[in-house]
C-alpha positions as CSV (number, residue, x, y, z in Angstrom):
1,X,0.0,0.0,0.0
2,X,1.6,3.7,-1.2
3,X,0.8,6.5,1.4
4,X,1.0,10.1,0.2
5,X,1.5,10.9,3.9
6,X,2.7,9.5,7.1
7,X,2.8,11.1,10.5
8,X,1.9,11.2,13.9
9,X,-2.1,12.0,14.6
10,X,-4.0,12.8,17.8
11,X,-7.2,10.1,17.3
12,X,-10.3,8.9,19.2
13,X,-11.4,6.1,20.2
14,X,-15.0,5.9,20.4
15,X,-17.2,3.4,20.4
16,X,-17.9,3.6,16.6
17,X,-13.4,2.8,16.5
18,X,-11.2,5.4,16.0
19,X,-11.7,8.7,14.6
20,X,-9.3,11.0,13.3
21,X,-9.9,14.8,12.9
22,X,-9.9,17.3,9.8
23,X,-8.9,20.4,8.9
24,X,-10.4,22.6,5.8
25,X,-13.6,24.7,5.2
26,X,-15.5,21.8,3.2
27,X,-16.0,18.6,3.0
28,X,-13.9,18.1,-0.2
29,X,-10.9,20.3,0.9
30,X,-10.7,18.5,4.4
31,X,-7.5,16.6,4.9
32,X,-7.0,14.4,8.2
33,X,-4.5,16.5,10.6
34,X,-1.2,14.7,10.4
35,X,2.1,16.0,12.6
36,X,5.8,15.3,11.8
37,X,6.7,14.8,15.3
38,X,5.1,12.8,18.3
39,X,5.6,15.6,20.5
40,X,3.5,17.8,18.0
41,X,0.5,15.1,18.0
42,X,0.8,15.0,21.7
43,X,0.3,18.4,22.3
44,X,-2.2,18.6,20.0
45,X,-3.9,15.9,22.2
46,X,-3.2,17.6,25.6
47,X,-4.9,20.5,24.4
48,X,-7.6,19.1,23.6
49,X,-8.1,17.5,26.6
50,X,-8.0,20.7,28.6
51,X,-10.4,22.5,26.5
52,X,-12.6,19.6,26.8
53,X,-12.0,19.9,30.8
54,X,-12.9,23.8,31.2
55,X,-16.3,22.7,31.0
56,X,-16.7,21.1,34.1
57,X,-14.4,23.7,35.8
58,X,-17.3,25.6,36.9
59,X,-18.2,22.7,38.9
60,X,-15.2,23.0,41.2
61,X,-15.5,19.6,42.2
62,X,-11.9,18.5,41.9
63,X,-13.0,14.6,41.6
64,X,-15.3,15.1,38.8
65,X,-12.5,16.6,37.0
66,X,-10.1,14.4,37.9
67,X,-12.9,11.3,36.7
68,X,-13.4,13.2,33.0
69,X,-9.4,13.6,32.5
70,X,-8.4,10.1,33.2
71,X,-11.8,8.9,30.9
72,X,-10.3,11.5,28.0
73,X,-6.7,10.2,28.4
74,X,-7.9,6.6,27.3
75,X,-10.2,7.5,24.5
76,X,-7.4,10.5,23.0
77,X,-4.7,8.1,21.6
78,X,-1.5,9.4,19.8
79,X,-0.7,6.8,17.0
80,X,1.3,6.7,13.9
81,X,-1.0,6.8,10.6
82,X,-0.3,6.7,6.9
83,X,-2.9,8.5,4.4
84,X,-3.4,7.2,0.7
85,X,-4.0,8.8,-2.4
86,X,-7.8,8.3,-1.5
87,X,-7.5,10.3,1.9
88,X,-8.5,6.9,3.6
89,X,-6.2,6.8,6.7
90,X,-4.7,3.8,8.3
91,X,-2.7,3.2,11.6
92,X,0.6,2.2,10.8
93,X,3.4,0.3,13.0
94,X,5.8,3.0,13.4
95,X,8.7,1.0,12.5
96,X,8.1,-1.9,10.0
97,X,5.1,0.8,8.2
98,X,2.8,-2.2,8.9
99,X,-1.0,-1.5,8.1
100,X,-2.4,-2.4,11.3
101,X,-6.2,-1.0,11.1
102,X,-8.5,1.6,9.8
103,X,-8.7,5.3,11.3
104,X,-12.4,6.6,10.8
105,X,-12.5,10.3,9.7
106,X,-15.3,12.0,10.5
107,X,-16.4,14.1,7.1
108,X,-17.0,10.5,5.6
C-alpha cells in the first residue's frame, strides 16, 4: 500500500473505532490533521483535553474533573498513521510501516 503521507495524529477512540480529525472549510478540501513529530501530536492531544475539561471547571468539584481527565486520556490516543491517495487513513506500526487497522475520519 503507497501513502502520500505518514505522521503522527491525535485520534479517538469511540465506540464507533477510532476517529481522526480534519482540517479545511469543506467537506472536499478536508485533509486528516497529520504531525511530523510525536511531540507535535501529543500536544495537539493535551490541548484538547484541557479545552474539553474547562467545562466542568465551573463545577469546582476536583473529583469530577479528575474522573473526565483520566476517561479523556484513554479515549485520545497518539498513533502513527499513513494517508493514501484516497485520503482513507490507516494506523501504521511506526517501525516496519505495517498496516495495522483503519482510522475513521469524520467528514466520511
Amino acid at each position: 500500500m503507497q501513502f502520500i503521507k505518514k505522521g503522527w495524529a491525535a485520534v479517538t477512540n469511540s465506540y464507533c473505532g477510532l476517529y481522526i480529525a480534519t482540517e479545511g472549510t469543506t467537506a472536499e478540501d478536508a485533509e486528516p490533521v497529520v504531525f511530523d513529530t510525536r511531540e507535535e501530536a501529543e500536544a495537539e492531544r493535551a490541548q484538547y483535553i484541557d479545552l474539553c475539561l474547562e467545562g466542568y471547571a465551573a463545577h469546582d468539584d476536583p473529583e469530577l474533573i479528575e474522573a473526565h481527565r483520566e476517561s479523556l486520556e484513554l479515549e485520545e490516543l497518539v498513533l502513527y498513521v499513513g494517508v493514501d491517495a484516497a485520503g482513507d487513513v490507516f494506523e501504521l506500526d511506526p517501525e516496519s510501516f505495517e498496516v495495522l487497522g483503519v482510522i475513521h475520519r469524520p467528514d466520511r
